[in-house]
N, CA, C and O atoms as a GROMACS GRO file, in nm:
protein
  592
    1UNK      N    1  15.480   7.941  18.870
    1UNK     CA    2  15.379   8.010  18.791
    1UNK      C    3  15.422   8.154  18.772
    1UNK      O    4  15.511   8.196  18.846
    2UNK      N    5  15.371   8.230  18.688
    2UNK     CA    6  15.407   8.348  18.619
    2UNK      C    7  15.286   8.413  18.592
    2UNK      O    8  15.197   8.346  18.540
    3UNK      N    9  15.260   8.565  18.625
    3UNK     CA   10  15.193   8.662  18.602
    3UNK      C   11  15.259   8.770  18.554
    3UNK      O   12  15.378   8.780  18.581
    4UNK      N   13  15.210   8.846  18.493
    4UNK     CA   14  15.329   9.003  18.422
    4UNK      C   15  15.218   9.063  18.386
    4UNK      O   16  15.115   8.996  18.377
    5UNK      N   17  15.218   9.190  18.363
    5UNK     CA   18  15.151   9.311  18.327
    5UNK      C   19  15.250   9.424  18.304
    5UNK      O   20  15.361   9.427  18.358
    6UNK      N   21  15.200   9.528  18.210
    6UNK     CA   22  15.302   9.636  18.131
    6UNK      C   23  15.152   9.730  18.126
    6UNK      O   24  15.044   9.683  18.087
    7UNK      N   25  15.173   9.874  18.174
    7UNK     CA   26  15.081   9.954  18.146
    7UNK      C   27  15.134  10.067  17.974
    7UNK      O   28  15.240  10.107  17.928
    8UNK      N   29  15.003  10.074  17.937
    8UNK     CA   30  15.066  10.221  17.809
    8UNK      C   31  14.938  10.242  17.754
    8UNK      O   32  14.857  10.162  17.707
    9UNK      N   33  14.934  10.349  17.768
    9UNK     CA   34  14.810  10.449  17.705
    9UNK      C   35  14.737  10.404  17.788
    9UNK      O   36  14.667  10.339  17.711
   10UNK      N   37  14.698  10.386  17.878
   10UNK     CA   38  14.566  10.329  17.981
   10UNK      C   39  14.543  10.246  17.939
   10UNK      O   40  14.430  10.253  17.891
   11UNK      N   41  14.614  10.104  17.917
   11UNK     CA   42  14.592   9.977  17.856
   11UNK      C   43  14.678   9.913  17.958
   11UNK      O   44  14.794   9.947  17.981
   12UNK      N   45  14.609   9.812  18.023
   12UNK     CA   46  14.728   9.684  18.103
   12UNK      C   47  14.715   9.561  17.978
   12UNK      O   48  14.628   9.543  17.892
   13UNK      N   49  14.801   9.510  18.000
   13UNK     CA   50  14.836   9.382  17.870
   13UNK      C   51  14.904   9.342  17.949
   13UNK      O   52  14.990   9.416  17.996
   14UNK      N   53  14.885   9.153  18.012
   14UNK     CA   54  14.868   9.117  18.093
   14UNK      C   55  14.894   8.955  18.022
   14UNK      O   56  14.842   8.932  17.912
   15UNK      N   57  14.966   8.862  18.084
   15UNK     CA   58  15.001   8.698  18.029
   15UNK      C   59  15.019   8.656  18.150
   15UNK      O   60  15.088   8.714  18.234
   16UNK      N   61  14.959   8.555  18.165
   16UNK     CA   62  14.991   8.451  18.287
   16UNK      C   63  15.033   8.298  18.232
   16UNK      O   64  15.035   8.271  18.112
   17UNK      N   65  15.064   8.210  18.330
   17UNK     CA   66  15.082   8.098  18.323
   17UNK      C   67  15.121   7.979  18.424
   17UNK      O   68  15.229   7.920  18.432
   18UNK      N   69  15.003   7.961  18.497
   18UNK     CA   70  14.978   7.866  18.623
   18UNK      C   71  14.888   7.896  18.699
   18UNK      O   72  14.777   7.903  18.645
   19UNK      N   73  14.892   7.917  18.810
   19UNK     CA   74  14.772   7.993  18.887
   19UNK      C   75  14.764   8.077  18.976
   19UNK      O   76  14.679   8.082  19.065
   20UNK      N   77  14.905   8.192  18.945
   20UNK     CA   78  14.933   8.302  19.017
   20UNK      C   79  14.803   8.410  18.938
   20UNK      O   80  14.783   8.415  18.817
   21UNK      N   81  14.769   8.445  18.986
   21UNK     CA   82  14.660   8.538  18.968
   21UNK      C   83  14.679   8.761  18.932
   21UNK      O   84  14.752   8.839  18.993
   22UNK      N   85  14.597   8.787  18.834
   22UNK     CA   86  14.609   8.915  18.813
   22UNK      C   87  14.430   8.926  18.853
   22UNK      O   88  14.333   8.855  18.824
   23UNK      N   89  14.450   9.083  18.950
   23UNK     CA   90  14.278   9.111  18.988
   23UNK      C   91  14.317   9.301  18.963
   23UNK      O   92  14.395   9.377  19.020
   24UNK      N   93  14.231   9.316  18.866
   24UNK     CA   94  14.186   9.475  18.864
   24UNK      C   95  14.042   9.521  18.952
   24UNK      O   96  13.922   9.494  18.946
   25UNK      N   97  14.149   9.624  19.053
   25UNK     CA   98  14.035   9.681  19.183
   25UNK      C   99  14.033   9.831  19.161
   25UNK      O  100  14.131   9.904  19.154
   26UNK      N  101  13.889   9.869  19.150
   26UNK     CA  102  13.856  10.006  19.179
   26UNK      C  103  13.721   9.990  19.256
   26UNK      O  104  13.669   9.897  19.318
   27UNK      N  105  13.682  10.143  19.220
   27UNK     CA  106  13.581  10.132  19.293
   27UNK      C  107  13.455  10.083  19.290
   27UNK      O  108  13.362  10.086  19.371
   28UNK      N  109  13.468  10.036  19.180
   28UNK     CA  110  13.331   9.919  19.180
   28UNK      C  111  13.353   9.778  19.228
   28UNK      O  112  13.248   9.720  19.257
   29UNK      N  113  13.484   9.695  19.246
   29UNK     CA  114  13.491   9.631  19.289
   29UNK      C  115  13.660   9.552  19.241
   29UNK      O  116  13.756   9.600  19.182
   30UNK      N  117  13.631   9.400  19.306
   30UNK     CA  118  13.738   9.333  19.232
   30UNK      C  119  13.751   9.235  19.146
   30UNK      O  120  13.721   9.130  19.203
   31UNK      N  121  13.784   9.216  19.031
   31UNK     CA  122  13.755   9.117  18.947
   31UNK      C  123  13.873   9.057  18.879
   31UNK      O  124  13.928   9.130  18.796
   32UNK      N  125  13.914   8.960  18.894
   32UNK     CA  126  13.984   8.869  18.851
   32UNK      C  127  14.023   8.835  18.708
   32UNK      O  128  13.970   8.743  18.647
   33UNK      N  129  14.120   8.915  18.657
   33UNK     CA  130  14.159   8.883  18.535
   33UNK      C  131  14.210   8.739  18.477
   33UNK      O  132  14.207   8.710  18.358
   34UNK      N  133  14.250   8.668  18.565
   34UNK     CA  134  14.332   8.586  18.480
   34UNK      C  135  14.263   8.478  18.520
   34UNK      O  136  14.171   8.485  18.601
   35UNK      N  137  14.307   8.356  18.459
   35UNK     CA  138  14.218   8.168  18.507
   35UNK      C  139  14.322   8.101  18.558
   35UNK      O  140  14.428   8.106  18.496
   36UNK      N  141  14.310   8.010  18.706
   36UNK     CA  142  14.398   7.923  18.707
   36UNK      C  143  14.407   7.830  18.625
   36UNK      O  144  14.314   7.764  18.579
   37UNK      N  145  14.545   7.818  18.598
   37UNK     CA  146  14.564   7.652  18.483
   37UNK      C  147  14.574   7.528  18.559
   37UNK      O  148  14.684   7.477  18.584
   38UNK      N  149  14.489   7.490  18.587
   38UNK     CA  150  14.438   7.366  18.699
   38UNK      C  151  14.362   7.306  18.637
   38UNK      O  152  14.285   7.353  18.553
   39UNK      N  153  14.379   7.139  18.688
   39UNK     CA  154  14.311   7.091  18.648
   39UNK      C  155  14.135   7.088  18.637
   39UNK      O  156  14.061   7.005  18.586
   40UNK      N  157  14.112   7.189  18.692
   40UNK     CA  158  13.951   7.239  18.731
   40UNK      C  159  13.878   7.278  18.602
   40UNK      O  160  13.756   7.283  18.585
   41UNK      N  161  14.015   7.316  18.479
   41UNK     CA  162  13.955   7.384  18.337
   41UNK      C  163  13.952   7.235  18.287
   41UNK      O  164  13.848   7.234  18.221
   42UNK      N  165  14.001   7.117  18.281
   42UNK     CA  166  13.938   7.027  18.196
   42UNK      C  167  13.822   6.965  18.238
   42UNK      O  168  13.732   6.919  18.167
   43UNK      N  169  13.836   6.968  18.447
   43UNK     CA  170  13.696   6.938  18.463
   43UNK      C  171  13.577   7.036  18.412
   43UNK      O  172  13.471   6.979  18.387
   44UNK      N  173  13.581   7.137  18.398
   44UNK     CA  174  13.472   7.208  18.350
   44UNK      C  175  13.452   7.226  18.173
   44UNK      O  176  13.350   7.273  18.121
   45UNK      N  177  13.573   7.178  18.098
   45UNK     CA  178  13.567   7.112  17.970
   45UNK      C  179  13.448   6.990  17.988
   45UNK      O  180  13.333   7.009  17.948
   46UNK      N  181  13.476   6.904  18.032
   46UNK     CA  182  13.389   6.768  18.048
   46UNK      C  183  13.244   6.807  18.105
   46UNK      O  184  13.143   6.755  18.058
   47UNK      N  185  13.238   6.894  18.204
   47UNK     CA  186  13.129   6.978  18.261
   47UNK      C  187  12.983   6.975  18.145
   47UNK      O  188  12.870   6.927  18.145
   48UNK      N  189  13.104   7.089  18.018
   48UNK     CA  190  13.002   7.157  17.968
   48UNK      C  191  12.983   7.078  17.858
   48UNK      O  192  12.909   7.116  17.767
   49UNK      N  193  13.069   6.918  17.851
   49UNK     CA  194  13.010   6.828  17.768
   49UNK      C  195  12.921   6.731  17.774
   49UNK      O  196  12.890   6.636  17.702
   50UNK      N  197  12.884   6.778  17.886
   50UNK     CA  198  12.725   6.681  17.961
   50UNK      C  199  12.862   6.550  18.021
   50UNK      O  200  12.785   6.462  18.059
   51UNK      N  201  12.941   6.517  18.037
   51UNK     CA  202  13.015   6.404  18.087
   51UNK      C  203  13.013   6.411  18.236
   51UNK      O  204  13.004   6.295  18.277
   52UNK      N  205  13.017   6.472  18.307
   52UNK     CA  206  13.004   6.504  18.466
   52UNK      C  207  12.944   6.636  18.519
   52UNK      O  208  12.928   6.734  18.445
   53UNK      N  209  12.908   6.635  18.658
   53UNK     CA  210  12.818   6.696  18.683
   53UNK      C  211  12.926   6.837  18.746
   53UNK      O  212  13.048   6.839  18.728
   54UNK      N  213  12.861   6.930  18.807
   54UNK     CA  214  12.887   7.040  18.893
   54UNK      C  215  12.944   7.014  19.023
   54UNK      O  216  13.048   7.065  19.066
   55UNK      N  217  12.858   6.918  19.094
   55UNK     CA  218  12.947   6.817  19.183
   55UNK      C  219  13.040   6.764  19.152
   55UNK      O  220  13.146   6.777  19.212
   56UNK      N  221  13.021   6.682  19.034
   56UNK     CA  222  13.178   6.628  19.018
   56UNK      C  223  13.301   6.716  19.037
   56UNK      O  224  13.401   6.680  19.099
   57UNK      N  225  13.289   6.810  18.989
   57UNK     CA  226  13.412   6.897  18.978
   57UNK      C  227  13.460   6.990  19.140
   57UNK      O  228  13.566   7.044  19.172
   58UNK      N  229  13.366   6.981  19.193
   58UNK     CA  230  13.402   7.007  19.332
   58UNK      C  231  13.452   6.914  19.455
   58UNK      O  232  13.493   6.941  19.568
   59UNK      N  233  13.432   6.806  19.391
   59UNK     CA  234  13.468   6.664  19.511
   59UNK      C  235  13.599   6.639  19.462
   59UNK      O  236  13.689   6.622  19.544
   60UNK      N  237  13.620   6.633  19.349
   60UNK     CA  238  13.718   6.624  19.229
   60UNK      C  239  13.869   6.620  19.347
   60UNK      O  240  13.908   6.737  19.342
   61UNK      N  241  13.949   6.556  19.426
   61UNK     CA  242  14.058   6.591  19.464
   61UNK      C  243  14.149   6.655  19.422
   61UNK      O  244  14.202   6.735  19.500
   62UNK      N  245  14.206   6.642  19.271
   62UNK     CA  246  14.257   6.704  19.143
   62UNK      C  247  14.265   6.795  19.107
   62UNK      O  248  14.358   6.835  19.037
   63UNK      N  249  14.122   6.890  19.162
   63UNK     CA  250  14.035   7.051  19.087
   63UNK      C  251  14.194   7.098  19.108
   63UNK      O  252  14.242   7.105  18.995
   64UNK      N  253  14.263   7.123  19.178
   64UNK     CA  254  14.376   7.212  19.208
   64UNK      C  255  14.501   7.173  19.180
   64UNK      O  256  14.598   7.215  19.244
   65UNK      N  257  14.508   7.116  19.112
   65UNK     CA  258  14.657   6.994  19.060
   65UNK      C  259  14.716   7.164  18.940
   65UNK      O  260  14.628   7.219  18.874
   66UNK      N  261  14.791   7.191  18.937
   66UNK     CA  262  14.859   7.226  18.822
   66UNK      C  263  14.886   7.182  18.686
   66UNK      O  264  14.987   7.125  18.644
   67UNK      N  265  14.795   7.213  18.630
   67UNK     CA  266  14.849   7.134  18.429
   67UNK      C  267  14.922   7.217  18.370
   67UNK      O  268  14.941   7.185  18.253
   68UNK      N  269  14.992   7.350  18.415
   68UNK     CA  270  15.021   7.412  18.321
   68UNK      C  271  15.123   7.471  18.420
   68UNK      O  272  15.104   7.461  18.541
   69UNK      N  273  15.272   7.554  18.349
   69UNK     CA  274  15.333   7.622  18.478
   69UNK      C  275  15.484   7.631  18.439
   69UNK      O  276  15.539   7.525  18.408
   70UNK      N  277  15.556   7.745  18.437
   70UNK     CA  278  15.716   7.756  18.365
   70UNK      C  279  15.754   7.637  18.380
   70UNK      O  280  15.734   7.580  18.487
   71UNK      N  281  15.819   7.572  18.272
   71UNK     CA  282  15.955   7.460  18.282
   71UNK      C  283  15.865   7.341  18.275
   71UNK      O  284  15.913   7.228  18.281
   72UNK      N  285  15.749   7.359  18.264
   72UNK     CA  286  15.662   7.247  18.214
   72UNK      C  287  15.696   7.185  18.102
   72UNK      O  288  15.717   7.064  18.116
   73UNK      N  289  15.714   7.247  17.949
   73UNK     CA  290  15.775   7.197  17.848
   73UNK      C  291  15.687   7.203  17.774
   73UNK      O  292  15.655   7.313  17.729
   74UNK      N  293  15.596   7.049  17.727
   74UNK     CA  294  15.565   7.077  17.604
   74UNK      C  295  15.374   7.118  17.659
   74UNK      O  296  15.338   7.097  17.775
   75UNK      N  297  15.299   7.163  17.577
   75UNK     CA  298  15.142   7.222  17.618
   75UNK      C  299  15.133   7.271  17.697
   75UNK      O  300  15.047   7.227  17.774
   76UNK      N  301  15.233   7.432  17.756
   76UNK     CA  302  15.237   7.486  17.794
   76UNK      C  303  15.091   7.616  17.796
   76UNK      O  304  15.081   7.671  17.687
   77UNK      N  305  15.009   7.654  17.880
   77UNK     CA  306  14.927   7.725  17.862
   77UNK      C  307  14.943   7.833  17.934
   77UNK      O  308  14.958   7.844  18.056
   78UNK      N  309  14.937   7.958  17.805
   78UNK     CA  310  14.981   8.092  17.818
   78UNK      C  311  14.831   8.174  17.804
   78UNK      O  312  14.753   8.147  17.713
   79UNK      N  313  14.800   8.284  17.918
   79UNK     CA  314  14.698   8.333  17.825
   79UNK      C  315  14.752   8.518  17.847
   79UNK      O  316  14.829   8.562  17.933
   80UNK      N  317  14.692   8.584  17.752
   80UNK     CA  318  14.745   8.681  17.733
   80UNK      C  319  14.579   8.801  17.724
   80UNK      O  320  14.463   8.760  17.714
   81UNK      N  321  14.609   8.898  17.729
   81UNK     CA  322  14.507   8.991  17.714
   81UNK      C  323  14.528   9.121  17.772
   81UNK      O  324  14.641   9.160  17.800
   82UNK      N  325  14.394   9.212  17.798
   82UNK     CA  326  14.406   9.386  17.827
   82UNK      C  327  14.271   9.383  17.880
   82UNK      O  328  14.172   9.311  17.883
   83UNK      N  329  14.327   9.533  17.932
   83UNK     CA  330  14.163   9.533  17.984
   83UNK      C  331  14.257   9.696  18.001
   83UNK      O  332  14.378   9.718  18.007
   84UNK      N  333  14.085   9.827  18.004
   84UNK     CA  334  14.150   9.944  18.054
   84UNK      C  335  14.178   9.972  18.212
   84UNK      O  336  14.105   9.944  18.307
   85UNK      N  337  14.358  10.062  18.209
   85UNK     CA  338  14.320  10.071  18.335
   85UNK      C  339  14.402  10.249  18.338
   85UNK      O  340  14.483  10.285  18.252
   86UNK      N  341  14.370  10.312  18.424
   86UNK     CA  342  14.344  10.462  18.480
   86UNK      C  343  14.506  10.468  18.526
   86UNK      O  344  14.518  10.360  18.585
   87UNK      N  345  14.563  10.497  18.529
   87UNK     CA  346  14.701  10.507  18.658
   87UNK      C  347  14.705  10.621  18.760
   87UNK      O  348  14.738  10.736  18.733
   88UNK      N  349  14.670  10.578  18.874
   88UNK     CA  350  14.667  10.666  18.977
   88UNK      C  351  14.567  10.675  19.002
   88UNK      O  352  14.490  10.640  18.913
   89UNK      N  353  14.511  10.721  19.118
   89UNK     CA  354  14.386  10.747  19.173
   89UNK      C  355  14.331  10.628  19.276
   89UNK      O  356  14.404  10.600  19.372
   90UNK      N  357  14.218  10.564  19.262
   90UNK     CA  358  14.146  10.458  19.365
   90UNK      C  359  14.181  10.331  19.263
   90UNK      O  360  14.117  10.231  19.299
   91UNK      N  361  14.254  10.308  19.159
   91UNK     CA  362  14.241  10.197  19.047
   91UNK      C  363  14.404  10.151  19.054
   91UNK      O  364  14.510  10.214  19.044
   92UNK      N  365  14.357   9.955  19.087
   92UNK     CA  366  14.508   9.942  19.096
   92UNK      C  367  14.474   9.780  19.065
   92UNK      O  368  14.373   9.717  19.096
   93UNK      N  369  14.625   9.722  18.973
   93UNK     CA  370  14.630   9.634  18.968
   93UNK      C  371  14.739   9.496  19.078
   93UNK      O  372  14.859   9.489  19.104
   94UNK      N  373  14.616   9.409  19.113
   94UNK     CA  374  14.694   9.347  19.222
   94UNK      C  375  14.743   9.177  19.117
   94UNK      O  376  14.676   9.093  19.057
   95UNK      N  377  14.887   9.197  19.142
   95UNK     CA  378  14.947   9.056  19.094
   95UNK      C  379  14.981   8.980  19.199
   95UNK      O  380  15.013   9.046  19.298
   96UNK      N  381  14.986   8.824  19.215
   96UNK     CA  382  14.955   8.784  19.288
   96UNK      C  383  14.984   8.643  19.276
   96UNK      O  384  14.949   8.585  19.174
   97UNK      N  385  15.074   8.550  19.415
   97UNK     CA  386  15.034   8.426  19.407
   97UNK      C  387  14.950   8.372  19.489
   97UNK      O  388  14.896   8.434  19.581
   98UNK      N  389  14.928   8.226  19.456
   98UNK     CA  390  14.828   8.140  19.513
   98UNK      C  391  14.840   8.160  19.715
   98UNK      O  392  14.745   8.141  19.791
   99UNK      N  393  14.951   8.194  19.747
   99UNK     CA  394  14.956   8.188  19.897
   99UNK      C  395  14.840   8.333  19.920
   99UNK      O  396  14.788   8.321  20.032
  100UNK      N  397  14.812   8.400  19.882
  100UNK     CA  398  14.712   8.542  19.892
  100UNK      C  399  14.576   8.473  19.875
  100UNK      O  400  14.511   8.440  19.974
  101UNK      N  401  14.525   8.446  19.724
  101UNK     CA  402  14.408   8.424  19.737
  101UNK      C  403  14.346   8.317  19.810
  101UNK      O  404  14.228   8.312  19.846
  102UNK      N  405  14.465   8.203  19.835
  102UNK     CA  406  14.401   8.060  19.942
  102UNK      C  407  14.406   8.108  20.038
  102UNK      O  408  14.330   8.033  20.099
  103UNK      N  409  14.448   8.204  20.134
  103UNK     CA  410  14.399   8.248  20.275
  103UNK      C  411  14.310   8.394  20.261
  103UNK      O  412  14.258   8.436  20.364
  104UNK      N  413  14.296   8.458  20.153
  104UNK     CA  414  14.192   8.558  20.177
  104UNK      C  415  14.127   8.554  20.028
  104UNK      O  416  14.169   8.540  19.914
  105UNK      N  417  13.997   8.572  20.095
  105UNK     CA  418  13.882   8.614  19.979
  105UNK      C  419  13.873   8.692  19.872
  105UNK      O  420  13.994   8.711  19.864
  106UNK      N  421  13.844   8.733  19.813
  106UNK     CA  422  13.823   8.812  19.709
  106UNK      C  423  13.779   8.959  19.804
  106UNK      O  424  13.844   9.062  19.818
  107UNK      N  425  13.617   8.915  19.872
  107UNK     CA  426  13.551   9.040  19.957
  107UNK      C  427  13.686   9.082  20.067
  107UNK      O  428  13.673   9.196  20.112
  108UNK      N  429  13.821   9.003  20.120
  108UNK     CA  430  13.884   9.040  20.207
  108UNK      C  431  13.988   9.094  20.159
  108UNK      O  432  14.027   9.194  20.221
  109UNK      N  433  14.066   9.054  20.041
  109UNK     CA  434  14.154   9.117  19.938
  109UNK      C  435  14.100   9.267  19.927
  109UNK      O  436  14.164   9.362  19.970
  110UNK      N  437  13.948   9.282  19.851
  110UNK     CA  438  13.883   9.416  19.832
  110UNK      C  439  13.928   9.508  19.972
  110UNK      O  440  13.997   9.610  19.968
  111UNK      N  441  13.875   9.447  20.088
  111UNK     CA  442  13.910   9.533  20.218
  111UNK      C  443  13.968   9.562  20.276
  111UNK      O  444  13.945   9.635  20.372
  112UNK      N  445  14.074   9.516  20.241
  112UNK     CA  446  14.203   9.479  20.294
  112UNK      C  447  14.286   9.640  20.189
  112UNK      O  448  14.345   9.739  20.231
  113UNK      N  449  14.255   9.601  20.062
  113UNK     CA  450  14.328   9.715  19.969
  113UNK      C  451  14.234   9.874  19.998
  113UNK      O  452  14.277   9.980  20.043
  114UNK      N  453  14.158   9.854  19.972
  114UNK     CA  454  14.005   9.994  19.994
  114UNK      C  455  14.080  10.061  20.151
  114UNK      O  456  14.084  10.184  20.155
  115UNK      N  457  14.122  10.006  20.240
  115UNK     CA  458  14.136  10.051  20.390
  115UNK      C  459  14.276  10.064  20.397
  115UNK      O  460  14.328  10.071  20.508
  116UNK      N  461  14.368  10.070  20.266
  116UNK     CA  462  14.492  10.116  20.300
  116UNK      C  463  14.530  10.164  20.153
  116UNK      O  464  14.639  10.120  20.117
  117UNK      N  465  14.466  10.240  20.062
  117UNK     CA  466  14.482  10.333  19.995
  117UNK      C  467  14.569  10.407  20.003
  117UNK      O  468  14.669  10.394  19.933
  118UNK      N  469  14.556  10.521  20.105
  118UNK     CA  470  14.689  10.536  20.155
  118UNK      C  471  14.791  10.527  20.172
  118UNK      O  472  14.877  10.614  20.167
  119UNK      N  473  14.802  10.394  20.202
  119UNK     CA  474  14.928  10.365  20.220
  119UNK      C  475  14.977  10.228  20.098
  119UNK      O  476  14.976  10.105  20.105
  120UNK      N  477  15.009  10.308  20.014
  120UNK     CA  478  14.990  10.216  19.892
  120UNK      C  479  15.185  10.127  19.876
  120UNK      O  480  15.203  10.010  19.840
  121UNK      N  481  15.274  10.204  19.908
  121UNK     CA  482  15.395  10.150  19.925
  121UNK      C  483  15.411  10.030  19.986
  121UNK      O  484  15.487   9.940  19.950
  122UNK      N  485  15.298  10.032  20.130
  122UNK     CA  486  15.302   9.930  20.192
  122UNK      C  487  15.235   9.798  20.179
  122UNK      O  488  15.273   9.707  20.252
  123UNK      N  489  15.122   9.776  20.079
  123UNK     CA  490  15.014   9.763  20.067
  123UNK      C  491  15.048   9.591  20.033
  123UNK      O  492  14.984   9.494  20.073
  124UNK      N  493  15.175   9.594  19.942
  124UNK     CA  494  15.177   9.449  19.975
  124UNK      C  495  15.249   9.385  20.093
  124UNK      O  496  15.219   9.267  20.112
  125UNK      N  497  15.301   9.416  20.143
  125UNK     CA  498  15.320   9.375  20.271
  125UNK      C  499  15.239   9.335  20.371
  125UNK      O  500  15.252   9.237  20.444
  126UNK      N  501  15.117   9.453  20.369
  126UNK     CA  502  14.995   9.420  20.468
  126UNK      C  503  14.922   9.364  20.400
  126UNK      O  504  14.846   9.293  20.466
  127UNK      N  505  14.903   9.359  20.265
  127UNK     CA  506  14.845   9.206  20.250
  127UNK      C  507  14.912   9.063  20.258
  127UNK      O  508  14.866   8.948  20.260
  128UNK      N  509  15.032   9.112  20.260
  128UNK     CA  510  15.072   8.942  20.292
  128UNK      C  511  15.078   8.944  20.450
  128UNK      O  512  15.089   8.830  20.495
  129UNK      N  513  15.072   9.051  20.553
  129UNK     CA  514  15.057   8.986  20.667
  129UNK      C  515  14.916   8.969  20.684
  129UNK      O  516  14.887   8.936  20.799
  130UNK      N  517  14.856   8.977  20.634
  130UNK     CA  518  14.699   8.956  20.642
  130UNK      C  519  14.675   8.769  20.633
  130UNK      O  520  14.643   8.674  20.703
  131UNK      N  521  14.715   8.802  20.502
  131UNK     CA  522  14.732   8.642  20.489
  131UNK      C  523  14.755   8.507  20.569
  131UNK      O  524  14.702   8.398  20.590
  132UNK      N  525  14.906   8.609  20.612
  132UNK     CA  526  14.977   8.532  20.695
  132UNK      C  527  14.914   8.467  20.839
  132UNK      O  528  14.908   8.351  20.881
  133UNK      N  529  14.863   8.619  20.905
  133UNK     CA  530  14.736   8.558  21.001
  133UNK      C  531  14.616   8.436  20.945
  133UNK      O  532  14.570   8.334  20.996
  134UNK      N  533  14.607   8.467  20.886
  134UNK     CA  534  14.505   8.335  20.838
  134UNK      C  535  14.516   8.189  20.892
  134UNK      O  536  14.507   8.120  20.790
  135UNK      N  537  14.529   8.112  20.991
  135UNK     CA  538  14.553   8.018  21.048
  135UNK      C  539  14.460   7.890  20.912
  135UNK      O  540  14.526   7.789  20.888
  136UNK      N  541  14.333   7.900  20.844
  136UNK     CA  542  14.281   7.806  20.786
  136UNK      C  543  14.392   7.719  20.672
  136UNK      O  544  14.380   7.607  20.622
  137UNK      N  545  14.462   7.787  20.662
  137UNK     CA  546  14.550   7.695  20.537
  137UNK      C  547  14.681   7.703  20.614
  137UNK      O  548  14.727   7.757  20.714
  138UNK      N  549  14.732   7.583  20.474
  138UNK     CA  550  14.901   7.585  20.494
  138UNK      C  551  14.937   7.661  20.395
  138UNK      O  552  14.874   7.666  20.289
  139UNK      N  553  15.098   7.764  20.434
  139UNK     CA  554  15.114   7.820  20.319
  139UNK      C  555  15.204   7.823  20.225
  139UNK      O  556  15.320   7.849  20.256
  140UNK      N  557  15.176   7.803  20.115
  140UNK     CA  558  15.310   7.733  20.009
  140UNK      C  559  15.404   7.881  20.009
  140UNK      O  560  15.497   7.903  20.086
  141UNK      N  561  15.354   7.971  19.904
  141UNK     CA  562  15.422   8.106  19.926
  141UNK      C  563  15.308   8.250  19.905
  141UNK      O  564  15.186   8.261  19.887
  142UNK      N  565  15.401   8.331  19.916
  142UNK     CA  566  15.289   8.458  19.882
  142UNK      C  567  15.421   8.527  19.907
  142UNK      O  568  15.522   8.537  19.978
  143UNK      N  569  15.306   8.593  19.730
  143UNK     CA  570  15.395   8.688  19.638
  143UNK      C  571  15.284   8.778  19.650
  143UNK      O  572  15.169   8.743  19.676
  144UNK      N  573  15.322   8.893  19.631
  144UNK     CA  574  15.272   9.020  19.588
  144UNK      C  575  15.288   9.167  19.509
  144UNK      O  576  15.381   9.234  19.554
  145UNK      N  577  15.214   9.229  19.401
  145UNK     CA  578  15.307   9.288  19.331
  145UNK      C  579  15.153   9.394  19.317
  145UNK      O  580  15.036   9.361  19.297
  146UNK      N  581  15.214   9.527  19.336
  146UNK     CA  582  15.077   9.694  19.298
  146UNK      C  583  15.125   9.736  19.201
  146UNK      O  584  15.241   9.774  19.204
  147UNK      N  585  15.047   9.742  19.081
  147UNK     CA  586  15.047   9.851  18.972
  147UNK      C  587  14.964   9.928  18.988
  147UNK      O  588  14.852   9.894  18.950
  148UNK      N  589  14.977  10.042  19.040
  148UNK     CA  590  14.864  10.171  19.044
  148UNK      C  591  14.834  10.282  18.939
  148UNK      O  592  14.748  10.366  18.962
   0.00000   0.00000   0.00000
């Protein structure tokens, strides 16, 4: 899977493709730019066509299967977009694979970055040993990447 971002004029412009993840954090919080391409988007296609329920899509073994992802070939799903972002200061963009967000939260990602500001060189590192402590999962990989 593939995430990228390019900053200019206080604009991030931003394409993914699989379910490595882009999250813009300041100080209001953290919010998740990008969608995994999992099979979880056709269950929630069918969702919102009255065909299965809300449950369904959570029992779903599948929800997390990959449909989309480099070297896939043909219906490849790319999504692309912007959002504003500041450079420098408390505002930073975290890129990211699936080994990060399956062992930490969103609220632990936030606390994890907010409590080492500071030390921003290091920042992916101590989030991937953060991670790494995480005993609840197995871990495929973890990537990490700061645009500040």
């Amino acid at each position: 899977t593939v995430v990228v971002a390019a900053l200019k004029n206080n604009v991030a412009y931003w394409a993914s493709a699989g379910d490595s993840r882009i999250y813009h954090i300041n100080s209001n919080g953290i919010q998740q730019i990008t969608r995994d391409h999992n099979f979880r988007i056709t269950l929630t296609e069918r969702y919102r066509a009255g065909q299965i329920s809300a449950e369904d899509i959570e029992k779903n073994p599948q929800k997390n299967a990959l449909i989309s992802f480099v070297g896939k070939g043909k219906n490849l799903i790319i999504d692309t977009g912007s959002f504003p972002h500041v450079s420098g200061g408390e505002e930073l963009i975290l890129l990211c694979s699936d080994g990060i967000y399956k062992a930490l939260s969103d609220n632990e990602i936030l606390y994890t970055v907010h409590s080492n500001m500071d030390r921003l060189a290091e920042l992916p590192e101590i989030l991937i040993s953060t991670a790494l402590q995480n005993k609840r999962i197995n871990h495929d990989n973890i990537t990490v990447m700061i645009i500040n």
